[in-house]
C-alpha positions as CSV (number, residue, x, y, z in Angstrom):
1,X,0.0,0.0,0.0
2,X,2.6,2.2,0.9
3,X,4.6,1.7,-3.0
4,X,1.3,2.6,-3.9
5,X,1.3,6.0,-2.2
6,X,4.7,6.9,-3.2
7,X,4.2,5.6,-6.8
8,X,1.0,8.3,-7.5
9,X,2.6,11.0,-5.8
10,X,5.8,10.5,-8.1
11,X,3.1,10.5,-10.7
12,X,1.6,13.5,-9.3
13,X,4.4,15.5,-9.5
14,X,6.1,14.6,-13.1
15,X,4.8,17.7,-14.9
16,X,6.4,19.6,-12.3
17,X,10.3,18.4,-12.0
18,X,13.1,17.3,-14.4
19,X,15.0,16.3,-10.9
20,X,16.6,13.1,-11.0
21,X,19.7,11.7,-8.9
22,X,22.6,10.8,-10.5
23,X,25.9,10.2,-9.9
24,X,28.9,12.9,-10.0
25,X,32.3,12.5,-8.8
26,X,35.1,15.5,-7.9
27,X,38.0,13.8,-9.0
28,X,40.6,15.4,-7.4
29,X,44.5,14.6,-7.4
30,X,44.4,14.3,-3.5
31,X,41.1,12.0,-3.5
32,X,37.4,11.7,-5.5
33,X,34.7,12.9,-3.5
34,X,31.4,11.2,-4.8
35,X,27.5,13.0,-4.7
36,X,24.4,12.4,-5.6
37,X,22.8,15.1,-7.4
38,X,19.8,16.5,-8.8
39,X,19.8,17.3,-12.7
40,X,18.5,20.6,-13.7
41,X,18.1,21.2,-17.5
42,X,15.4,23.6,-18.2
43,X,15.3,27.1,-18.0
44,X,12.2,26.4,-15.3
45,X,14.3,24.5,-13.0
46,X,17.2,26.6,-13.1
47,X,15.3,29.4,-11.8
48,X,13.8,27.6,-9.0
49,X,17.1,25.2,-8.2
50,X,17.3,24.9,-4.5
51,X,15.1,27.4,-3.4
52,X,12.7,26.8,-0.5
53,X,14.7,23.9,0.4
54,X,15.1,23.5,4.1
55,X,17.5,20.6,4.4
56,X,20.4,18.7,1.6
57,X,21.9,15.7,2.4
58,X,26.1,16.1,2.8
59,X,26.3,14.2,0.2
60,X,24.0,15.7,-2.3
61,X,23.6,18.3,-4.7
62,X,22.2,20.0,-7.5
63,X,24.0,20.3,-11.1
64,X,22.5,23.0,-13.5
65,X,23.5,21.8,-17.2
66,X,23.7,24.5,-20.2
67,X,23.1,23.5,-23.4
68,X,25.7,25.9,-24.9
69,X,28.6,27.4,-22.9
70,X,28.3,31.1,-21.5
71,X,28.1,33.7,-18.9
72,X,26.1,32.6,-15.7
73,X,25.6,34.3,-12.8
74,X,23.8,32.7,-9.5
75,X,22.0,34.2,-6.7
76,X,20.2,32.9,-3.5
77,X,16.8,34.0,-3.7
78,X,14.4,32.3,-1.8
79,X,17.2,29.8,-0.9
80,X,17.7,29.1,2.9
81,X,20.6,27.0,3.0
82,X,23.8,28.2,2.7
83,X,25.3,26.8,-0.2
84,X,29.0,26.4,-2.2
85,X,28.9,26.7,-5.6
86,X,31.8,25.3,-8.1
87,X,31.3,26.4,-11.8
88,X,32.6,24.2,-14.4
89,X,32.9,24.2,-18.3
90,X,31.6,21.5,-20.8
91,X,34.6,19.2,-20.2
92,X,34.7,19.4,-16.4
93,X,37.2,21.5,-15.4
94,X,36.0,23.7,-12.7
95,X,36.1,27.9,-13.9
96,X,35.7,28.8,-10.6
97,X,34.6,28.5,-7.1
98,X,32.6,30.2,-4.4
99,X,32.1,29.4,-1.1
100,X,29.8,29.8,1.5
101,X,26.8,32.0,-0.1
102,X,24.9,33.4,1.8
103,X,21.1,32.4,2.4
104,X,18.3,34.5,0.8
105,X,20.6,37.3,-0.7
106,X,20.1,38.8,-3.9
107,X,23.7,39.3,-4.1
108,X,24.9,38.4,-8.1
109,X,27.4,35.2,-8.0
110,X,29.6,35.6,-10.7
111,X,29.3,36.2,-13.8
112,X,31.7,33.1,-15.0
113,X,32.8,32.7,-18.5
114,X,32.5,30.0,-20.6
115,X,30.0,27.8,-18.1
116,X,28.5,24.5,-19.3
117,X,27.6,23.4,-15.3
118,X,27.1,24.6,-12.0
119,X,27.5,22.4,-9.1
120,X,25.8,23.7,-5.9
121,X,26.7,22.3,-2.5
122,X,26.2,22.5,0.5
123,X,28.1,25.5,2.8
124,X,31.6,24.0,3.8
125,X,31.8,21.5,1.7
126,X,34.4,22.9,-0.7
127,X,36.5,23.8,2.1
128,X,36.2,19.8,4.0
129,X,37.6,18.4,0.9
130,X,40.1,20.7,-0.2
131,X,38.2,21.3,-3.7
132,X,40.1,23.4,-6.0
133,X,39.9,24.3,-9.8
134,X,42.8,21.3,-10.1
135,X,39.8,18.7,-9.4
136,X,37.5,18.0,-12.4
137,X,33.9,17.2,-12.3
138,X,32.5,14.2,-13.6
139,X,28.8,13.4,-14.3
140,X,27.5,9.6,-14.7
141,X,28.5,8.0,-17.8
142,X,24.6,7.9,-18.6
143,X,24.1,12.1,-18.4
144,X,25.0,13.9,-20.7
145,X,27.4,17.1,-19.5
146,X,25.1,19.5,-21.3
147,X,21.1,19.0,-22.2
148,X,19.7,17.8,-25.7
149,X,20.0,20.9,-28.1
């Protein structure tokens, strides 16, 4: 009964989320650092991301894929968790990285150049595991690193 329940809300709620976990690993030279994430390709998505969420697990996340590369900027609307955020280009390599944003602020994150992905985190964890533009990030084999054109 209770597969039942959770089977017709996920039905319920189809037309309103693209979200779906997947795995990405930081590979890093000191270590890889695995997440799960949530997958956000459309321009409806994006603009929500995390916002309203009260709690994310340590180990999760949510990637924002571009179809084309270019200049993206963040900010924390509506968003109540603290959050780092590591921006990364088409093959992985990470353009930059902020840390620690803060919650609610309307504050402008960026612009970075040249951004395929965004990987938001939660606050500290750039700085537990020594992430740095040397680490690369790297979506399951079965996502692509940038939505259907």
């Amino acid at each position: 009964m209770l597969s039942k329940r959770i089977l017709l809300l996920l039905v319920a709620l189809w037309p309103y989320t693209s979200l779906w976990a997947h795995n990405l690993t930081l590979s890093c030279p000191h270590k890889n650092i695995p997440f799960t994430v949530e997958v956000v390709t459309t321009p409806e998505d994006q603009a929500k991301g995390l916002m309203f969420r009260e709690t994310l697990a340590e180990d999760a996340g949510m990637v924002f894929l571009y179809s084309t590369p270019g200049s993206i900027a963040m900010w924390m609307k509506n968003t109540p968790l603290s959050l780092d955020m590591i921006f990364g280009d088409e093959t992985g390599a990470i353009l930059a990285v902020y840390e620690n944003a803060t919650p609610r602020s309307l504050a402008i994150i960026g612009p970075v150049q040249g951004v395929s992905q965004v990987l938001e985190l939660n606050s500290g964890i750039i700085k537990k595991h020594g992430i740095t533009k040397a680490c690369r990030l790297k979506l399951d084999a079965e996502t692509p690193l940038s939505p259907e054109k």
